[in-house]
C-alpha positions as CSV (number, residue, x, y, z in Angstrom):
1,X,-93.9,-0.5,-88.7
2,X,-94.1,-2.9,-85.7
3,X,-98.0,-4.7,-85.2
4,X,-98.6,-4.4,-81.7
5,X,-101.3,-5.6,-79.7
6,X,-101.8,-4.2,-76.0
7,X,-102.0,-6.6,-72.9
8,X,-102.3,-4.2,-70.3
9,X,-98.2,-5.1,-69.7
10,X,-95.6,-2.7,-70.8
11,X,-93.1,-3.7,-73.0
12,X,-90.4,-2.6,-75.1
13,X,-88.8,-2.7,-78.3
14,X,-85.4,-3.5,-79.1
15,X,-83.5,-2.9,-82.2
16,X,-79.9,-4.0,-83.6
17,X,-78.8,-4.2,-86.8
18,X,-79.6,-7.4,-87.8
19,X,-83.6,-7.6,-85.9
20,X,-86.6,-5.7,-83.9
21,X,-88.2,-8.0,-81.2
22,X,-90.6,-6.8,-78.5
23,X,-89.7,-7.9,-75.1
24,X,-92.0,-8.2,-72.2
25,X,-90.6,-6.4,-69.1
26,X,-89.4,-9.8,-67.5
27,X,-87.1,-10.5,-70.7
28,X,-86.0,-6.8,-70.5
29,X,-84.7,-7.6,-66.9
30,X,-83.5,-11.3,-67.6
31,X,-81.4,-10.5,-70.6
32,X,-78.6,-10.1,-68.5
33,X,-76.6,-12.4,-66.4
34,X,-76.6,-10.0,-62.9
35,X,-80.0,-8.0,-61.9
36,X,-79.7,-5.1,-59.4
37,X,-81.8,-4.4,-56.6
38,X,-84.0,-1.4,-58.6
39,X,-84.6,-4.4,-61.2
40,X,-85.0,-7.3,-58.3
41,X,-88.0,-5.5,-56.5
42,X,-89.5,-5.9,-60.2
43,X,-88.9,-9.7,-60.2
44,X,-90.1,-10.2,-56.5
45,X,-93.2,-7.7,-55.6
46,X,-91.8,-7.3,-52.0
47,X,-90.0,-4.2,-50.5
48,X,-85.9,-3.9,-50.4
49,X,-85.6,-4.6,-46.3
50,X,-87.7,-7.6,-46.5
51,X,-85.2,-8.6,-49.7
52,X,-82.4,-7.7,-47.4
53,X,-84.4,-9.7,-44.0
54,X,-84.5,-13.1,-46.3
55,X,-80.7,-12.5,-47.1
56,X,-79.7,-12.2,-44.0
57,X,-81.9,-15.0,-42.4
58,X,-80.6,-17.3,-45.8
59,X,-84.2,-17.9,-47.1
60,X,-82.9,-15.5,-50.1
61,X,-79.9,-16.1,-52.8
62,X,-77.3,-13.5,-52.1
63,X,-75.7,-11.0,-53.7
64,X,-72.7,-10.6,-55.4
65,X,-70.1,-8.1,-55.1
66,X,-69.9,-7.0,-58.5
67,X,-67.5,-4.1,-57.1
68,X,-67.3,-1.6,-54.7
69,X,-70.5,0.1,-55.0
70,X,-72.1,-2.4,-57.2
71,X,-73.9,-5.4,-55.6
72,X,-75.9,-7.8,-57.5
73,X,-77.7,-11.3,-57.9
74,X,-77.8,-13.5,-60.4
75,X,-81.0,-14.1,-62.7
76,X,-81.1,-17.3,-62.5
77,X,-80.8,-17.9,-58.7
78,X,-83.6,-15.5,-58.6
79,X,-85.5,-17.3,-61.3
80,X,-84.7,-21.1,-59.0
81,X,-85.7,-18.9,-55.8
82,X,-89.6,-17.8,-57.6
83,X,-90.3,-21.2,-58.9
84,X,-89.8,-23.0,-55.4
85,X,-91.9,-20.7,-53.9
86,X,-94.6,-21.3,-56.9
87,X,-94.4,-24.9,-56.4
88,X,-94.2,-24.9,-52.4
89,X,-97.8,-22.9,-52.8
């Protein structure tokens, strides 16, 4: 049985073989190397066209291909991209 306390902020639990750990929703998201835009608007509390307005004026990492239909960004250029604009504030 798992002891958890509530935060107000969903989270989830993860099992594997080997352990349980609760992750909070930004280690959910973060786990991977590549988040998608349902996942980004998570991460950065602003709507997809203004996501897309930043891309396009390059005040935003971009995307990556991942294939056809499958565009992405990476985590951690997200992650650089918040903490600038936390220190610039």
């Amino acid at each position: 049985m798992h002891d958890l306390q509530f935060t107000g902020v969903a989270c989830y639990i993860i099992h594997s073989d080997t352990f349980s750990r609760v992750l909070t929703p930004t280690e959910d998201l973060t786990m991977g190397r590549f988040i998608r835009m349902r996942d980004l608007v998570k991460m950065v509390p602003v709507s997809k066209a203004h996501i897309w307005r930043l891309v396009q004026a390059g005040k935003f990492p971009r995307p990556i291909k991942l294939s056809e239909k499958c565009t992405a960004w990476k985590v951690a250029d997200i992650e650089d991209w918040l903490k600038a604009k936390e220190e610039a504030a």
